[in-house]
N, CA and C of each residue as an Amber inpcrd file, in Angstrom:
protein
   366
  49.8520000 244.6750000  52.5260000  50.0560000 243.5000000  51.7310000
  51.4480000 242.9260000  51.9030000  52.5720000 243.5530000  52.0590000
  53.6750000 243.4480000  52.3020000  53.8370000 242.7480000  53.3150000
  53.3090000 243.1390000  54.4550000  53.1280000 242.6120000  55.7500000
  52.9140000 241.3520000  55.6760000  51.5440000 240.9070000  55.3480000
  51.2070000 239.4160000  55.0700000  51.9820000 238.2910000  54.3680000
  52.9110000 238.3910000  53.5490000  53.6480000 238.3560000  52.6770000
  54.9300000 237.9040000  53.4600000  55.7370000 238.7440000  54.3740000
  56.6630000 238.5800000  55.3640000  56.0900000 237.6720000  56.3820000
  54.9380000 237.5100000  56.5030000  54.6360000 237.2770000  57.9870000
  54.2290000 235.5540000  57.4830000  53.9990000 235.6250000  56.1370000
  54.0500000 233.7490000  55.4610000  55.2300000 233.3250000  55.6150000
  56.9500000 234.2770000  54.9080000  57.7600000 233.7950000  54.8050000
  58.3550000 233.0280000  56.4110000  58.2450000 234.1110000  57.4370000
  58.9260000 233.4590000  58.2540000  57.7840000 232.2750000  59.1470000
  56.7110000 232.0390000  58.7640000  56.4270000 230.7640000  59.1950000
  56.7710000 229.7380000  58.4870000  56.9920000 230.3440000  56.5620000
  57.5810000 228.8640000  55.6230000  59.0770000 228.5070000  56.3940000
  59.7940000 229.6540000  56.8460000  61.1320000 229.6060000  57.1270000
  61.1900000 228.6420000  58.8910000  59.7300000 229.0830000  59.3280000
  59.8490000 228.2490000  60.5750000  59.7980000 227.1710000  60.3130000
  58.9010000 226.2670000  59.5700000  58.6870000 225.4100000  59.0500000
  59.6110000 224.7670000  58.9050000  60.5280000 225.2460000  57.9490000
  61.6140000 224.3880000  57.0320000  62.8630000 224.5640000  57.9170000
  62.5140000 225.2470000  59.2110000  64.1530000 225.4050000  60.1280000
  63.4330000 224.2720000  61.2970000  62.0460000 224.0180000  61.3530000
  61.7500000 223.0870000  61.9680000  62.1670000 221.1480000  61.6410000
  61.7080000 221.6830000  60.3680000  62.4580000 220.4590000  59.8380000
  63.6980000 219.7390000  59.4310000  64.5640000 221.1000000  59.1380000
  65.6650000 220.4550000  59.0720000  66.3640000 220.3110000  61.2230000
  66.0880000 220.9360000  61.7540000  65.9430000 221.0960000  62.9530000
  66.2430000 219.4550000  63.7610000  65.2010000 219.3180000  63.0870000
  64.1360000 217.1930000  63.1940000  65.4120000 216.6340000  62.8070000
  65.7780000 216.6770000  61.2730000  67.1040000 215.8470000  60.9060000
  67.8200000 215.9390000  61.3830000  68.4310000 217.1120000  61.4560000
  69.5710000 217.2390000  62.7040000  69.7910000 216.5150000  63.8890000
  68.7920000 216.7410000  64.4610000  68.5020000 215.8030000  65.9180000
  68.3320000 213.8780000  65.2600000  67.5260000 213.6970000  64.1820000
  67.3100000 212.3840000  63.7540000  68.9040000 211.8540000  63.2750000
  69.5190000 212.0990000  62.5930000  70.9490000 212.2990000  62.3410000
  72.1570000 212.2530000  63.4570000  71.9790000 212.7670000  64.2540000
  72.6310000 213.1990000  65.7190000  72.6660000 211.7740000  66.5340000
  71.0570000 211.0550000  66.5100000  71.0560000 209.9520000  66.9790000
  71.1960000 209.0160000  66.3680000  71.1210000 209.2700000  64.8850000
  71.8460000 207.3220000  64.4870000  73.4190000 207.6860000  64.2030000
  73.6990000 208.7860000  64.5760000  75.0860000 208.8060000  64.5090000
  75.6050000 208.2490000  66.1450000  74.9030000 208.4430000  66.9500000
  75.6030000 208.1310000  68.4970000  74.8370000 206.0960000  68.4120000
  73.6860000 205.8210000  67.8770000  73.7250000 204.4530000  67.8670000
  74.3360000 204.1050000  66.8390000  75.0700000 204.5120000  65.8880000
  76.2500000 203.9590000  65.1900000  77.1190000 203.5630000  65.9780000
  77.7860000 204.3770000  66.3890000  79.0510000 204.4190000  66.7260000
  79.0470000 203.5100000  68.2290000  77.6360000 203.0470000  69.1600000
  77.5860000 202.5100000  70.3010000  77.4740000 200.7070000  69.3430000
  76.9820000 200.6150000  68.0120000  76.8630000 199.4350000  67.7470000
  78.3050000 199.2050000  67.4390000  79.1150000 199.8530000  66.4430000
  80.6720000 199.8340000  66.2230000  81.5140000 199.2200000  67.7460000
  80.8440000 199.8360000  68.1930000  81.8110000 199.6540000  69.8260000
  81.3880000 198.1380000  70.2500000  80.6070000 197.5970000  70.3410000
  79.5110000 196.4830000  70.8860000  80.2740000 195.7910000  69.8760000
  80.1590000 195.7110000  68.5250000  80.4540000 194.8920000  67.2490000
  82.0790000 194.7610000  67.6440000  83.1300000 195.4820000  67.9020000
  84.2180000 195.1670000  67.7610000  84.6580000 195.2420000  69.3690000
  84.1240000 195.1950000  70.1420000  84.0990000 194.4030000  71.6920000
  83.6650000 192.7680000  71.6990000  82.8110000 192.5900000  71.2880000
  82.3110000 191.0510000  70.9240000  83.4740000 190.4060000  69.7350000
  83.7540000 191.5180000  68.8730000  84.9290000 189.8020000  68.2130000
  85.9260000 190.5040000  68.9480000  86.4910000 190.7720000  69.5910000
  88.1080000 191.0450000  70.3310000  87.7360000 189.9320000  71.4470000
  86.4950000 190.0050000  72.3830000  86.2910000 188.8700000  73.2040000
  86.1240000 187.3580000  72.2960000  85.6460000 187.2200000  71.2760000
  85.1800000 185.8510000  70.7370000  85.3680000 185.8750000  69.2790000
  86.8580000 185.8110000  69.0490000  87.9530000 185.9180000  67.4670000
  87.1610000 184.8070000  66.7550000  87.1180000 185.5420000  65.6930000
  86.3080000 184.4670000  64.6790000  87.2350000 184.1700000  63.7890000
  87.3450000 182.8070000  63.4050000  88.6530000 181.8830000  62.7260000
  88.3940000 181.7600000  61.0970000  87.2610000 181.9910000  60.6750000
  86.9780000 182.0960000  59.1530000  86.3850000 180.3790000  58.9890000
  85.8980000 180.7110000  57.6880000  86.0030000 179.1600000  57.2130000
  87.5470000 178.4420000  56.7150000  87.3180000 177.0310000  57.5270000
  88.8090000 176.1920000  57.3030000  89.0110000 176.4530000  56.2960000
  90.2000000 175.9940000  55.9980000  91.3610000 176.3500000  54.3850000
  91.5790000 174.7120000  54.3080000  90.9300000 174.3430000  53.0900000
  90.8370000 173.2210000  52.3590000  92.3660000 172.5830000  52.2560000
  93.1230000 172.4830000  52.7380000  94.6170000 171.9190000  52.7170000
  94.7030000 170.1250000  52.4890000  95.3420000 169.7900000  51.8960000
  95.7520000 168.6330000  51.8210000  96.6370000 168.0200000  52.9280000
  96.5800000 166.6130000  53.1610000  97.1570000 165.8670000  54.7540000
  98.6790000 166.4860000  54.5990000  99.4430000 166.6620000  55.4170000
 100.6720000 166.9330000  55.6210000 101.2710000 165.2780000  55.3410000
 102.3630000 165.0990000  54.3700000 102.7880000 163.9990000  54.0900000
 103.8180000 163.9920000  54.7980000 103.8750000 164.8250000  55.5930000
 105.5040000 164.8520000  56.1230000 106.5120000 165.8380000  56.0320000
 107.4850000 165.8230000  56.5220000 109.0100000 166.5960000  56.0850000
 109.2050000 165.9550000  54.6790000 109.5490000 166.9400000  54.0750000
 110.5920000 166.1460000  52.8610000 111.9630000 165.7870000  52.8620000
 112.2900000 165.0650000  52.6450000 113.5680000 164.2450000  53.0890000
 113.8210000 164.7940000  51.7700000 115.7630000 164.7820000  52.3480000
 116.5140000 164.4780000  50.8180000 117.4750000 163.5520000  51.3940000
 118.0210000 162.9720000  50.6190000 119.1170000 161.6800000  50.8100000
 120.1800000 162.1000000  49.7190000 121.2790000 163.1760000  49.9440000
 122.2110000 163.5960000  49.7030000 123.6130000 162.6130000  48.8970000
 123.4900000 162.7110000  47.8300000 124.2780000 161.4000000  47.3320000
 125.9010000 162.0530000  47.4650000 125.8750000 161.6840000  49.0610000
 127.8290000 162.0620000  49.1750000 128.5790000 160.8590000  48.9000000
 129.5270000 161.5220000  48.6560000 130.9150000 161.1410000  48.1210000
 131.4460000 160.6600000  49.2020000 132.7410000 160.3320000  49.0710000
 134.0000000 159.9000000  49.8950000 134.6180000 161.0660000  50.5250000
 134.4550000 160.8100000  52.1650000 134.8130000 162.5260000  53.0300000
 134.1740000 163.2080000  52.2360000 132.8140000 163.5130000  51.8340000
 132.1280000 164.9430000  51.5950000 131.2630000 164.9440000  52.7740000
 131.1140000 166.5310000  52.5210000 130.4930000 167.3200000  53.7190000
 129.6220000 167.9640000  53.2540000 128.3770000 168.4950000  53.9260000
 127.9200000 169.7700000  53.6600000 128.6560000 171.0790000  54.0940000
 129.1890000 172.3260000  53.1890000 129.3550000 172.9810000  53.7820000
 128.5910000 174.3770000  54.2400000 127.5010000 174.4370000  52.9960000
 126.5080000 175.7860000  53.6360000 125.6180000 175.4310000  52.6820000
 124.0210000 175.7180000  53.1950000 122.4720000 176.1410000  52.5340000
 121.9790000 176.6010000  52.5700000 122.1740000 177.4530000  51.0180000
 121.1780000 178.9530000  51.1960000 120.0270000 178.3690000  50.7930000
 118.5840000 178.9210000  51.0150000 117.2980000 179.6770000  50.6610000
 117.3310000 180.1730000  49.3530000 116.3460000 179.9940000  48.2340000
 116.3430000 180.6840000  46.7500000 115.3350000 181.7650000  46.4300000
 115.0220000 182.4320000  46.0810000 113.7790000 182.5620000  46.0440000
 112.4410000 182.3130000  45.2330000 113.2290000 181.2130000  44.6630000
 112.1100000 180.8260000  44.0410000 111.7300000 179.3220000  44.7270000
 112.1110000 179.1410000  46.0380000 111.3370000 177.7790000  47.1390000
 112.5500000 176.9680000  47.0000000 113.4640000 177.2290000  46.0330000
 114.7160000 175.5960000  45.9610000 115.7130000 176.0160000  47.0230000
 116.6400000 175.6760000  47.1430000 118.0620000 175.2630000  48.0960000
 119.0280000 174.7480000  47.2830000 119.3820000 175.8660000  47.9170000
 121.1080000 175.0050000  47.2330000 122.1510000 174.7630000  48.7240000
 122.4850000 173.4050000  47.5960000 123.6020000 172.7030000  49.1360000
 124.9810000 172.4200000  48.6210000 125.7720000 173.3030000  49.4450000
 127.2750000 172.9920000  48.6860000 127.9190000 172.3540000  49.4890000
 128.2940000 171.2660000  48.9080000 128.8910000 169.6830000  49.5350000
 130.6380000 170.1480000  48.8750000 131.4130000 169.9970000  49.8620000
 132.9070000 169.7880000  49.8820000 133.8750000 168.3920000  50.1970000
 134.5030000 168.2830000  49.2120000 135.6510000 167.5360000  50.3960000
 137.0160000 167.8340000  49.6870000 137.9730000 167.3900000  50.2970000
 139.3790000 167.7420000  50.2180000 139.7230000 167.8020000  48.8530000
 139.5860000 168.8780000  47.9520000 140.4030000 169.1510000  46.5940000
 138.6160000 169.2700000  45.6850000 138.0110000 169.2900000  45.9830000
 136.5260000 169.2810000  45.0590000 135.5350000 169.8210000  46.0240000
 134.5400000 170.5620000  45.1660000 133.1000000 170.8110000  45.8110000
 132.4400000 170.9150000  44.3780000 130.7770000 170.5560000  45.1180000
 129.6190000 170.7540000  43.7700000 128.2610000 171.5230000  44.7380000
 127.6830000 171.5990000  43.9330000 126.0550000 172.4940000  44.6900000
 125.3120000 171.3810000  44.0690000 124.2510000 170.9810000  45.0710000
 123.1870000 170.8280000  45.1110000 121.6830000 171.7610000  44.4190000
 121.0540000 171.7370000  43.7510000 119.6850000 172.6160000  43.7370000
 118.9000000 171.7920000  44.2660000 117.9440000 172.0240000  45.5830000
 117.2320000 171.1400000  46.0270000 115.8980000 171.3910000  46.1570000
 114.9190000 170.7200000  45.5490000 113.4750000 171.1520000  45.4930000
 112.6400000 170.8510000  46.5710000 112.6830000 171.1990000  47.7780000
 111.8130000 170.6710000  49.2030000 110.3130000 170.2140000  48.8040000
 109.8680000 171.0400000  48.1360000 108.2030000 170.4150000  48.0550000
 108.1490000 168.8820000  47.3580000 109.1370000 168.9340000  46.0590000
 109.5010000 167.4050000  45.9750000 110.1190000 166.4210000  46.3640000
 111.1450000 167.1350000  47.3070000 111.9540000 166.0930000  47.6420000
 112.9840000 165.5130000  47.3180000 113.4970000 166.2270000  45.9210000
 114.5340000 165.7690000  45.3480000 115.4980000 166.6810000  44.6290000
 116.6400000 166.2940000  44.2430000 117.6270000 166.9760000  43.6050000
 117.0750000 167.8830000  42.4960000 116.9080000 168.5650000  41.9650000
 116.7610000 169.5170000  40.4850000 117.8460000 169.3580000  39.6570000
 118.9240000 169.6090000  40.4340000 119.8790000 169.8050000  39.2630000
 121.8510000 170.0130000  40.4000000 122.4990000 169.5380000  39.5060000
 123.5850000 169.6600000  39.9460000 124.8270000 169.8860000  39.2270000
 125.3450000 171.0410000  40.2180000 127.1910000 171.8340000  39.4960000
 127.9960000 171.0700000  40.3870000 129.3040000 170.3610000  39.3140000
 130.0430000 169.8290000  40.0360000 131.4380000 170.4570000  39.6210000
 131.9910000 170.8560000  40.2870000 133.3710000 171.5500000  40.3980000
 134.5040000 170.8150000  40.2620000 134.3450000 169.7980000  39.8960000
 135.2370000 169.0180000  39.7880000 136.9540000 169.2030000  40.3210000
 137.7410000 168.4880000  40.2390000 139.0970000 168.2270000  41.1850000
 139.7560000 169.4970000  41.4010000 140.0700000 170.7330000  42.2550000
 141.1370000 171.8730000  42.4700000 142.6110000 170.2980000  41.7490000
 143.0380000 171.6920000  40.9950000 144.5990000 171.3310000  40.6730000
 145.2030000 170.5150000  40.7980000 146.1000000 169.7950000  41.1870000
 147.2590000 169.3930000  42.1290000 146.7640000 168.4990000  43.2470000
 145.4020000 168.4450000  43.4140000 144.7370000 167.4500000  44.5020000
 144.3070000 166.2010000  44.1290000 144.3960000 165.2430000  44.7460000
 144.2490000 163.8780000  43.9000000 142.8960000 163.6640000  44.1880000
């Protein structure tokens, strides 16, 4: 009785080593056509770059101008970058300087420090 008994298990055991056997091998191959579609998929966009859908932008109006309200002999003498998008422009001339804050996307002045006359300079 024993016998019969052993001699079921290892055909249930053939069975179920047959089958997982199957997955293994079924598994094995969508793992190698994975990885051949991966290859195909990112060979085709490296040959033919896909650009997305356009970015809704508004017409370019242009550079923004500023029209710098100098003085008598003023100069620019340096313009930093802000980080919040403005500029500052520090305008000199002989015995005075002021800064500029300059807003590029508008186009116009923000705001202005004027340093009014050094000492002794007329």
């Amino acid at each position: 009785m024993n016998q019969g008994l052993a001699e079921d298990r290892t055909g249930s055991e053939s069975g179920a080593s047959k089958a997982l056997f199957a997955a293994v091998i079924i598994m094995g191959v969508m793992i190698v056509v994975g990885v051949a579609v991966m290859i195909g998929v990112i060979g085709y966009r490296a040959m033919h770059p896909h650009h997305g859908p356009a970015l809704e932008t508004q017409a370019p109006k242009g550079p923004a101008r500023l029209t710098l309200p100098l003085g008598e002999g003023e100069h620019i003498l340096s313009v930093t970058a802000r980080g919040d998008g403005m500029m500052a422009v520090t305008l000199g001339r002989p015995g005075a300087e002021r800064v500029l804050l300059w807003n590029p996307e508008a186009g116009n002045v923000a705001a202005e420090l004027n340093f009014g006359s050094v000492a002794g300079v007329p």
